[in-house]
SEDRENBA-365546 format. One record per residue: z, y, x of N, C-alpha, C in turn; residue in three letters. Coordinates in steps of 0.001 Angstrom, whole numbers, plus 500000, padded with zeros to 6 digits. Atoms other than C-alpha are relative to their C-alpha. Layout:
N
ZYXZYXZYXala/...
//
This chain:
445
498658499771499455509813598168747659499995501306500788unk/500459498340499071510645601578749044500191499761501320unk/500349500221498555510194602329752717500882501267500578unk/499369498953499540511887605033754996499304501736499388unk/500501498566500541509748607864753714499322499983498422unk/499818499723501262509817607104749974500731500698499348unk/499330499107500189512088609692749112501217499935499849unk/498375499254500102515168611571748824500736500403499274unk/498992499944501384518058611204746424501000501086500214unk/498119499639500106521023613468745703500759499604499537unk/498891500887500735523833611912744479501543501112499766unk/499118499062500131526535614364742936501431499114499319unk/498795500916499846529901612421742982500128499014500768unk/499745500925498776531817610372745548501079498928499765unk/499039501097500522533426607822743226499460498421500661unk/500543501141500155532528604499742884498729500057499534unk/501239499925500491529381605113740607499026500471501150unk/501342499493498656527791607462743342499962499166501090unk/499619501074498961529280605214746257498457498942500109unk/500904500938500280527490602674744823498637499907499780unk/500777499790500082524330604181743980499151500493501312unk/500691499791498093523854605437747899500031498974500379unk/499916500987498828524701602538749431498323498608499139unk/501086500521500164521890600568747280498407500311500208unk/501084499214499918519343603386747483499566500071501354unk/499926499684498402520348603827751274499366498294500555unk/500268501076499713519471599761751520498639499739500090unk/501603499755499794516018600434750507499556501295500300unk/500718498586499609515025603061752295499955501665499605unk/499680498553500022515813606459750973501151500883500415unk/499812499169499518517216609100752222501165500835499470unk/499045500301500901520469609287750681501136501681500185unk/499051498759499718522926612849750361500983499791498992unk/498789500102500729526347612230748304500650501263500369unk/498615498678500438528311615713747148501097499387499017unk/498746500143500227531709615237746344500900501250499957unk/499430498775500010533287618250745172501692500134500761unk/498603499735499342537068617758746472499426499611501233unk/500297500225498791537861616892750017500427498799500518unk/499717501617499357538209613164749664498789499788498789unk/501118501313500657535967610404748150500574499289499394unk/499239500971500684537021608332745530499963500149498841unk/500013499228500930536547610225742358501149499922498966unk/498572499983500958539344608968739371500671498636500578unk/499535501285498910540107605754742222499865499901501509unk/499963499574498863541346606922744957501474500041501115unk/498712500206499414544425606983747454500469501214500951unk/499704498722499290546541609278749584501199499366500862unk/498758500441499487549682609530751661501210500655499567unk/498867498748500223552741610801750630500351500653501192unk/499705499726499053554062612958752563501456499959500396unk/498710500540498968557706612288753137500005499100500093unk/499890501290498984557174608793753565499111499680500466unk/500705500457499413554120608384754924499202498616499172unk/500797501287500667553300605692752440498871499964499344unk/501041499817500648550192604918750709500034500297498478unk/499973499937501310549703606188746999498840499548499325unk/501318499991500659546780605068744820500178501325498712unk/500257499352500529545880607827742338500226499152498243unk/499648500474501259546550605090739392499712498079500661unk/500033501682499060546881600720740127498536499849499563unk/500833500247500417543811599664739513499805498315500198unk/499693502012499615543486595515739168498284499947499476unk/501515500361499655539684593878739783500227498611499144unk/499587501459500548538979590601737866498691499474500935unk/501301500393499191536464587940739205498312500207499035unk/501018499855500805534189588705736304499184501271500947unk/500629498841499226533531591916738667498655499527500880unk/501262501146499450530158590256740105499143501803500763unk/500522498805499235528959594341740988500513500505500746unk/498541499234499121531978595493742310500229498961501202unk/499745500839499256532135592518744133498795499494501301unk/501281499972499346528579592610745645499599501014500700unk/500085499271499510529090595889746337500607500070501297unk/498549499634499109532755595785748534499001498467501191unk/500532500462498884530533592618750363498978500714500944unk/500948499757499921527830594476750855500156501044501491unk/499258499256498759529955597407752943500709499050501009unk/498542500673498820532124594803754763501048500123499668unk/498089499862500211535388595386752789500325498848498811unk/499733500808500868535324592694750194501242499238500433unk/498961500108499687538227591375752549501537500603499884unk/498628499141500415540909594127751696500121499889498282unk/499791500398501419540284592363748017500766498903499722unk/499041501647500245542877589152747126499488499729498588unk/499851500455501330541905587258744128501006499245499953unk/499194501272500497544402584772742392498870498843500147unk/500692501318499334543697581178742956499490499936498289unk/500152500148501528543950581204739140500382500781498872unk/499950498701500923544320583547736371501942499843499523unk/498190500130500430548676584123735806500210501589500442unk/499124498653500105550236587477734353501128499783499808unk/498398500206500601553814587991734319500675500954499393unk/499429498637501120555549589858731640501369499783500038unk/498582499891499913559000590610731190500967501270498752unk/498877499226501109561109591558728112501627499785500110unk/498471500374500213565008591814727098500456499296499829unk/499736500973500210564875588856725289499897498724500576unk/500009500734499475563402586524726960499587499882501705unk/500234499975498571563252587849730585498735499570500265unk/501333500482499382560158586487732630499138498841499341unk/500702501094500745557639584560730934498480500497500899unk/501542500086499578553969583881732115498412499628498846unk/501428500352500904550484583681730893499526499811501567unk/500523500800498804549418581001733574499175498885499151unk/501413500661501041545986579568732833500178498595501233unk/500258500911499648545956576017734357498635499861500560unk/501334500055499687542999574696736670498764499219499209unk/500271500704500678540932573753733723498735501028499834unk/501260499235500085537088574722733033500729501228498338unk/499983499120500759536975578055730832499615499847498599unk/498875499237500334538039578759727978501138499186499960unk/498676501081500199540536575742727816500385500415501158unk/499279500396499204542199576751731061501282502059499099unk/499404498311500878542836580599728473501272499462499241unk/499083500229501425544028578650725427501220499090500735unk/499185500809499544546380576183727671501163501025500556unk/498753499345499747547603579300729111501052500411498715unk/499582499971500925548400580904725916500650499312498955unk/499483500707500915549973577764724403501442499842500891unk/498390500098499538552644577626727234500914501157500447unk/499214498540499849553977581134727006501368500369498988unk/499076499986501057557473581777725350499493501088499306unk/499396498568501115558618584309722851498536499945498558unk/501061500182501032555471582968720601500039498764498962unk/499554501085501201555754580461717462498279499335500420unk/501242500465500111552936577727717313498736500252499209unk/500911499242500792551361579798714305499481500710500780unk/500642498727499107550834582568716593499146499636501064unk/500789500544499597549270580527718792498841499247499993unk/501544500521499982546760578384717341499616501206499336unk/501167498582500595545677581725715453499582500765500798unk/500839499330498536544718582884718663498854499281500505unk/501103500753500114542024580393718359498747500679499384unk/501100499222500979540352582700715745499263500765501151unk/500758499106499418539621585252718282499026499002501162unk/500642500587499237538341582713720712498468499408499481unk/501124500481500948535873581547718079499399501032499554unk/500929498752500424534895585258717211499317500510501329unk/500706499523499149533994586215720729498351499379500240unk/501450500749499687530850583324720596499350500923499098unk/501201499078500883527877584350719136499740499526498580unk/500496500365501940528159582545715855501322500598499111unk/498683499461501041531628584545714854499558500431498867unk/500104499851501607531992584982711577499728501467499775unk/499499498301500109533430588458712082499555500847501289unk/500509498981498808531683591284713838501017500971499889unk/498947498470499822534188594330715169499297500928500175unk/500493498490500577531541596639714928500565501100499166unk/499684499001500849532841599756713698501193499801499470unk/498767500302500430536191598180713711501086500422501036unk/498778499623499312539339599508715502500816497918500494unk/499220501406499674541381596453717529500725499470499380unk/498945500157501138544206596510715034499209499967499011unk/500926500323501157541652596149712481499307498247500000unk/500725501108499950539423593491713895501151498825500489unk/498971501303499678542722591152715123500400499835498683unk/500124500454501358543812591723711472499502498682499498unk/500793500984500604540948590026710269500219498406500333unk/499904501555499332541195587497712507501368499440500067unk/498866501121500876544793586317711028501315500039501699unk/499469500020499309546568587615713992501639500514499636unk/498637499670500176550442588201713749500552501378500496unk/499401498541499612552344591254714459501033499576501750unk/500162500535498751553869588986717253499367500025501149unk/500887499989499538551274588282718756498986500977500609unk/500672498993499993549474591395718778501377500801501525unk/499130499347499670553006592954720495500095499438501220unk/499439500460498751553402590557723174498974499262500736unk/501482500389499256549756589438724380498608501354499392unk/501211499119500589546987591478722374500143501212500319unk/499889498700500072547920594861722549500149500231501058unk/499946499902498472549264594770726463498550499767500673unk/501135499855499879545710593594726978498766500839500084unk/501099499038500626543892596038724859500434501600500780unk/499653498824499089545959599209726950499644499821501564unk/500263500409498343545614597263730344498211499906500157unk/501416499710499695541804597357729665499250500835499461unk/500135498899500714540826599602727668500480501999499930unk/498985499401500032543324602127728386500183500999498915unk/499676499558502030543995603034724243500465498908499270unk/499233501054500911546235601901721962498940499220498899unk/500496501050501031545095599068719541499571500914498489unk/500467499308500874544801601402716455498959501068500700unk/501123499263499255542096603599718196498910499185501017unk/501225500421499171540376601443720319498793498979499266unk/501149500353500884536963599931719855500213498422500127unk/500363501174500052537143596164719019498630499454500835unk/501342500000499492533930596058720024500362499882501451unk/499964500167498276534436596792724008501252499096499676unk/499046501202499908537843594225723604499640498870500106unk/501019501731499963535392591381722499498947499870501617unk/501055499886498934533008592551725687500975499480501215unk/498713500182498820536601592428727914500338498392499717unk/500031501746499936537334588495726634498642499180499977unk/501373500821499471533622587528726858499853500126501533unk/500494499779498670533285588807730094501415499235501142unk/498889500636499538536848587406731322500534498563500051unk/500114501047500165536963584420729645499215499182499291unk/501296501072500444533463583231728698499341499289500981unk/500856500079498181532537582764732512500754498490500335unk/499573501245499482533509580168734609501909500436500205unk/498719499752500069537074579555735118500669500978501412unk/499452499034499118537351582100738175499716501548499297unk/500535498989501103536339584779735602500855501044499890unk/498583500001500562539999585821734413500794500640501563unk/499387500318498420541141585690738336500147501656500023unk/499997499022499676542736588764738858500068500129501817unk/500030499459498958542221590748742059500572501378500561unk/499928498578499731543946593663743861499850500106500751unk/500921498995498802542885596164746838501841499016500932unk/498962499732499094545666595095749936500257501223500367unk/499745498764499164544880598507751280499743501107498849unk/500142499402501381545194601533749123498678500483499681unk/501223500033500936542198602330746932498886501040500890unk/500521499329499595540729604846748832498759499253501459unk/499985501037498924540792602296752094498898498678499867unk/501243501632500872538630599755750283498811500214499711unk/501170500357499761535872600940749955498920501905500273unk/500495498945499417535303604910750719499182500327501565unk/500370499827499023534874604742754253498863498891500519unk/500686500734499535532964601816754439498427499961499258unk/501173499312500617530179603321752055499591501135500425unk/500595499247499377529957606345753743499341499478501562unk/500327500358498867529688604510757162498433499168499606unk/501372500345499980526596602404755731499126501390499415unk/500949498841500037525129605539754347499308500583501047unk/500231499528499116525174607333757018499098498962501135unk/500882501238499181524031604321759305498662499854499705unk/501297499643500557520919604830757573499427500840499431unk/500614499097500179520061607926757558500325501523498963unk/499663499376501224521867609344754678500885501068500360unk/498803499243499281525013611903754846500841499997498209unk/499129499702501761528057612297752248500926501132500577unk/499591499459500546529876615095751666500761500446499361unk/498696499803501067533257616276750750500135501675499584unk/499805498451500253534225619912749423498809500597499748unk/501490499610500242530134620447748244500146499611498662unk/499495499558501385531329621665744572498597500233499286unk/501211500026500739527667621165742321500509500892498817unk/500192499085501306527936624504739934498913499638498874unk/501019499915501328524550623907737814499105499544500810unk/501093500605499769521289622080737934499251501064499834unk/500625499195500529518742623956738241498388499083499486unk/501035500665500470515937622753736044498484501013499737unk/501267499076500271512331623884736170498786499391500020unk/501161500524500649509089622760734620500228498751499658unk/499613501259500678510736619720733079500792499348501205unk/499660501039499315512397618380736273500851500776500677unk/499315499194499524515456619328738276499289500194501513unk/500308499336498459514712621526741454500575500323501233unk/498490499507498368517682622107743271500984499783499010unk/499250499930500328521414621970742982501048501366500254unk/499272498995500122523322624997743058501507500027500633unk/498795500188500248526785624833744764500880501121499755unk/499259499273500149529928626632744460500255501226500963unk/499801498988498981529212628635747242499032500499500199unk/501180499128499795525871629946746325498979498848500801unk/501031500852499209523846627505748689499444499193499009unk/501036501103500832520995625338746763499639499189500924unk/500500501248498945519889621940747989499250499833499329unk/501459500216501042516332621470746896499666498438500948unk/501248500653499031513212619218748474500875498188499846unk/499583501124499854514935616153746780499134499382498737unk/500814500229501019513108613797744525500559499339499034unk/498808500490501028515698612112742706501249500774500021unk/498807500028499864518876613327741513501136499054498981unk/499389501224500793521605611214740036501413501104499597unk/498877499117500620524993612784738266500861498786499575unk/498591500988499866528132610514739175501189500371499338unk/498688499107500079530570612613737615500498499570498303unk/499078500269501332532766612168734044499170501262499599unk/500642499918501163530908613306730849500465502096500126unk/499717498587500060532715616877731073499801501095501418unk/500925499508498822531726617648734734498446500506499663unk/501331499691500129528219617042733700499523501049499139unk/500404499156500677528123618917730995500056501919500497unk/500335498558499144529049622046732803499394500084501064unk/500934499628498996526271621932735077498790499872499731unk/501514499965500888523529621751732522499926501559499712unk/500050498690500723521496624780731512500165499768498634unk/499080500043500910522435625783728287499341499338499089unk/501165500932501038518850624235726586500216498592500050unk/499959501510499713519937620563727697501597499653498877unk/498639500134500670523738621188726420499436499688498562unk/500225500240501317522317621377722761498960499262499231unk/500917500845500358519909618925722562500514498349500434unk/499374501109499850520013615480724150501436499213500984unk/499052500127499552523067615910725991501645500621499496unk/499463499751500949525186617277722965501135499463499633unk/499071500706500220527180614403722605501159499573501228unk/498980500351499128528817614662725665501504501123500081unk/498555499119500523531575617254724250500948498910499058unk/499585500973501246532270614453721614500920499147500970unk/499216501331499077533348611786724418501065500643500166unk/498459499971499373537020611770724785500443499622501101unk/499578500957498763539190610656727660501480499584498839unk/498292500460500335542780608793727580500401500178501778unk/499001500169499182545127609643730248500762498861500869unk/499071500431499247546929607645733068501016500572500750unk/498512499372498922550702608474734626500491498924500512unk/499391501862498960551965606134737681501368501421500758unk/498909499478499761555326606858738471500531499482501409unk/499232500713498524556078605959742482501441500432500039unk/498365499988499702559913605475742988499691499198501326unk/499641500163498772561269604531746578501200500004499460unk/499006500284500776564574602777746009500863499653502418unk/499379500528498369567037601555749066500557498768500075unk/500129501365499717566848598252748314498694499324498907unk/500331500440501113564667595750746409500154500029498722unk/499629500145501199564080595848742870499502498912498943unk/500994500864500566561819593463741944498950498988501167unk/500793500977498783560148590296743709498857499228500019unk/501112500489500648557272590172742139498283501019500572unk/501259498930499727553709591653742949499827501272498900unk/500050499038501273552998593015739373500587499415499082unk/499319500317501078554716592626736321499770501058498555unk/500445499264501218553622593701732326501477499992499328unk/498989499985500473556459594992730408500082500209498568unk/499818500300501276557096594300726821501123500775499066unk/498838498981500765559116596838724520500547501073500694unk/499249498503499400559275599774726575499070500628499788unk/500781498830499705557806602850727347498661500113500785unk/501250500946499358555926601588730433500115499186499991unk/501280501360499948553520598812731052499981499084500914unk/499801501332498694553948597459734559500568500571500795unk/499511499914498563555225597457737569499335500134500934unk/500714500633498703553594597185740908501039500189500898unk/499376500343499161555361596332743747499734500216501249unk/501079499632499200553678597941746221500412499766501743unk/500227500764498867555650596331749318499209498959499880unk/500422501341499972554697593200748245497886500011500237unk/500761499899499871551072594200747634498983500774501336unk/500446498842499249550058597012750542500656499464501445unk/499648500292498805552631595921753157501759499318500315unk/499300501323500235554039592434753495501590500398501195unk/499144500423499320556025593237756481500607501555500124unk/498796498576499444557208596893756047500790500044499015unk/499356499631501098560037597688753466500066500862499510unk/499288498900500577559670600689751909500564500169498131unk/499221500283500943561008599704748887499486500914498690unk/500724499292500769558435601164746608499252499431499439unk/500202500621501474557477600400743236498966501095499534unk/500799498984500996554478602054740756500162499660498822unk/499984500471501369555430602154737199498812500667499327unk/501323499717500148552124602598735217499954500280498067unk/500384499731501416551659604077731503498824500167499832unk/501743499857500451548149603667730234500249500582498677unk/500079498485501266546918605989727252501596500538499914unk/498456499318500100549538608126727878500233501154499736unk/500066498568501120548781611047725496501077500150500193unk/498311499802500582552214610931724390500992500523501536unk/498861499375499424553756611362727963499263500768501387unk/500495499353499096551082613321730305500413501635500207unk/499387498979499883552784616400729408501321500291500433unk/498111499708499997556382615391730278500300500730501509unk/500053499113498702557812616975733449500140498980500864unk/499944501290499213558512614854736579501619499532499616unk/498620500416499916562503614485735909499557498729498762unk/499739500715501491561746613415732209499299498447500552unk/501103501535499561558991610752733509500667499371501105unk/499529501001499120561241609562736173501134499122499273unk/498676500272500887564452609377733873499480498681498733unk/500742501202500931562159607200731542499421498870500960unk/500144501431498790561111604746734253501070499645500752unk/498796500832499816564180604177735360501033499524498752unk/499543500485501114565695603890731949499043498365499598unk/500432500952499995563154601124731361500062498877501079unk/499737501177498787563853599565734983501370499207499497unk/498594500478499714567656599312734263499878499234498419unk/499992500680501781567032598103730381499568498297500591unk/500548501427499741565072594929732012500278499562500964unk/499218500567498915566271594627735513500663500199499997unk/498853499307499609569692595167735146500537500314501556unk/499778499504498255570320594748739270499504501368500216unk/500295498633499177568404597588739770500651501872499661unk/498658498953500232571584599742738202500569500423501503unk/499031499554498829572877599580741622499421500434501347unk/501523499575499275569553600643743525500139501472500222unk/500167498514499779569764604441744900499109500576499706unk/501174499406500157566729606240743695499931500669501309unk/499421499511498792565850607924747441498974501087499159unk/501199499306500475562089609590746119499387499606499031unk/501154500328501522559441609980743377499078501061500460unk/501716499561500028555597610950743332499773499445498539unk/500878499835501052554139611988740187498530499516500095unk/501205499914500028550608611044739614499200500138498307unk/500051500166501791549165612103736037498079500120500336unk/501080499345500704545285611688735209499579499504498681unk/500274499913501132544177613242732809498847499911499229unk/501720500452499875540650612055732579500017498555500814unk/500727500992499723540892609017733837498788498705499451unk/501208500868500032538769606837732109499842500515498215unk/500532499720501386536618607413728596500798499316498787unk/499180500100500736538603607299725559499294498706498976unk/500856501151500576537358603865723925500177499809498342unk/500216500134500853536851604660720517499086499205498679unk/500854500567500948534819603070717149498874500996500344unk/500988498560499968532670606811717640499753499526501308unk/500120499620498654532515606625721307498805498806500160unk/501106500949499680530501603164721433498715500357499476unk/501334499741500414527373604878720095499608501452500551unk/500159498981499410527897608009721837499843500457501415unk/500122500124498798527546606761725403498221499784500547unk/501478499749499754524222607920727302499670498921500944unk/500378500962499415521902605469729038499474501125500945unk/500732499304498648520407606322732987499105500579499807unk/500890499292500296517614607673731714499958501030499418unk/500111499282501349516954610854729899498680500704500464unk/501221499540500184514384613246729508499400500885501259unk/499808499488498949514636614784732609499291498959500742unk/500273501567499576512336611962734454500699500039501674unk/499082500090498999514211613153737816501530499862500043unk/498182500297499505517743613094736773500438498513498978unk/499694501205500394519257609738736420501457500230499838unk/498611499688500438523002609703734979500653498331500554unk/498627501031499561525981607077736281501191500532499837unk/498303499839500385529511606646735961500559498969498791unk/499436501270500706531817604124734319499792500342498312unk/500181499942500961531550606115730875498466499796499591unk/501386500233500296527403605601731019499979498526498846unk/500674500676501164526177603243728185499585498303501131unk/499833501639500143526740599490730208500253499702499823unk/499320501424501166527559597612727784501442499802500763unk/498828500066499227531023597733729651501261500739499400unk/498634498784500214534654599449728936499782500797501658unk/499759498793499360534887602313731172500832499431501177unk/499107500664498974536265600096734336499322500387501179unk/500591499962498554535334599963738266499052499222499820unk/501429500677500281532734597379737220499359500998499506unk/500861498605501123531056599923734758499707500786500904unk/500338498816498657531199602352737698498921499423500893unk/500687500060498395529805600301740305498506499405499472unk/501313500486500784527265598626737547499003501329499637unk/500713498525499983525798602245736540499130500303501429unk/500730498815499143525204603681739990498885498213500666unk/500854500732499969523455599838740609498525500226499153unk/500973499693500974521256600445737527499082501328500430unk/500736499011499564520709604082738838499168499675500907unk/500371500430499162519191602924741881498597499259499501unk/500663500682499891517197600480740190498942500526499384unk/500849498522500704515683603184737884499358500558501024unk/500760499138499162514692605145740777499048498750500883unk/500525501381499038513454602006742812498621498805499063unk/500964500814501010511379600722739978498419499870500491unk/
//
């Protein structure tokens, strides 16, 4: 087990992955330094304030399930696992034209029967469409018939005798809300990993969870405070230009301001696939780190409106036949007893509208508010905050699942993390906080 003078990590990103990788490294004894090139912490999950209202923004919603067992070990680990709410029990609420509010409310019943009970009492679905949602429940075990290897989602539900229904008004809202890529592009493969891991577990599995306080609040400050508490230091605005690598092992880091940080014995690289790659010399780019031009991203845009009255009395809400995806409700969630009457509408893979301007992207979220809430015709728009990223999480392709690097490479000092790293995971805050765990354990071996 390491000791106080077993050595000294760098850690280059101040997301979740690196977060997570100091605060385990910093637990056993080393000597911990986190760079964070901007001048907050948080990396593609993160929060802010607006500035004419003073309110909190998250950088995109982000929702926790209880399957999160790293993420969740982690936020105890700092002391903030409290600014987390799970559900008592797994219930989404969606909301179309036709049939207004409907639920996918899983009953308190051991797993997977408390899934399929939900899914049998949900409108706007025929009883065909429902027991054929059995198929997939029977392909996620290990004796399925049908492997989605090398199969697109809209491919592998196909197979599995799924409806065009079905797919429109459960499957596909799923496959964007976790995945964040549409059903024709995404990898079957990580979808089956997202219902094994959700609903193969026990029946708190499914249990969604969100932050009370905004994303930043949850768990930035309370990872730098144990860092530091032991010895470590983190780092905002310390911009990592290039590794410098010499006699097989990195030697220093290079920043944007000319200064090198050497005399470290581990380094780790927290950062998204296209960061890293520009900070390799150019002999690493074309060899075993080659494939990190290949990795794609998909886009997130969250649309904050501020209204001057209520519009909605719901926490979150999935939306069915529009443009966007959900809602959040972000009095209800952030702050029970203030009103500011502020809502996040949320488009996942949002190729199609990361280029629009802010009018167009507001004019389309309120066109979709007033299509499904009609009340909120008579709602003043007061403000709007844009938020577009464009990198937020790895583009979850059929290609991409074989093109994701493991912690190790040839480099025996640099260890790699981040939610796109090769754990068996979709590209989530688990994946993040599971990586910079793994990193850790690599170096700690």
């Amino acid at each position: 087990m390491a000791n106080s003078l077993s050595g000294r990590v760098v850690i280059i990103g101040g997301g979740f992955a690196g977060l997570a990788a100091g605060v385990r490294l910093s637990e056993r004894g080393y000597e911990v330094l986190v760079l964070e090139r901007r001048n907050h912490l948080g990396g593609r999950a993160y929060s802010f304030i607006d500035s004419k209202t003073g309110d909190v923004v998250d950088n995109g919603q982000h929702l926790f399930m209880g399957c999160y067992h790293h993420t969740i070990a982690f936020l105890e680990t700092i002391g903030r696992l409290d600014r987390l709410k799970f559900q008592q029990r797994p219930r989404v609420d969606f909301l179309d034209s036709a049939h207004g509010f409907t639920s996918f409310d899983c009953p308190p019943l051991p797993a997977p029967l408390n899934v399929l009970a939900g899914l049998l009492k949900m409108k706007g679905l025929g009883v065909g469409d429902k027991l054929r949602a059995f198929n997939v429940g029977r392909a996620i075990k290990r004796n399925g018939k049908l492997s989605p290897d090398a199969l697109t989602v809209d491919q592998w539900l196909d197979q599995l005798g799924q409806s065009a229904r079905i797919k429109t008004r459960f499957w596909n809202p799923m496959v964007v809300a976790t995945l964040n890529q549409s059903p024709d592009i995404a990898s079957a493969r990580m979808l089956k990993v997202v219902l094994q891991e959700a609903f193969g577990g026990d029946s708190k599995s499914a249990n969604i969870g969100i932050s009370r306080v905004g994303l930043s609040d949850l768990y930035t400050d309370g990872a730098t405070d144990f860092i530091r508490a032991r010895g470590g230091d983190v780092q905002t605005g310390a911009q990592v230009q290039r590794l410098i690598v010499e006699g097989g092992r990195v030697t220093a880091v290079e920043l944007r301001d000319g200064e090198r940080i050497e005399a470290a014995d581990y380094f780790i690289s927290a950062v998204p696939p296209t960061a890293l790659f520009a900070m390799l010399p150019d002999e690493l780019r074309s060899k075993e780190f080659s494939s990190l031009e290949k990795l794609g991203s998909s886009p997130i845009v969250s649309i904050n409106l501020w209204f001057d009255r209520p519009v909605i009395d719901r926490e979150f809400v999935g939306l069915l036949g529009t443009r966007s995806q959900w809602i959040f409700n972000k009095d209800l969630l952030l702050s029970p007893d203030k009103r500011s009457n502020q809502i996040a509408v949320i488009i996942s893979a949002a190729r199609d509208f990361v280029d629009w301007t802010r009018d167009a992207l507001v004019e389309m979220a309120l066109s979709d508010l007033h299509e499904l809430l009609p009340e909120s015709r008579s709602a003043v728009l007061l403000h709007s905050a844009i938020v577009k990223e464009r990198e937020a999480t790895l583009s979850h392709t059929v290609e991409s699942d074989k093109l994701r690097l493991g912690p190790r490479t040839s480099i025996p000092n640099l260890i790699l993390a981040g939610d796109w790293t090769d754990t068996g995971l979709p590209a989530t805050i688990e994946s993040a906080v599971m990586s910079g765990d793994v990193a850790a354990e690599v170096i700690d071996a």
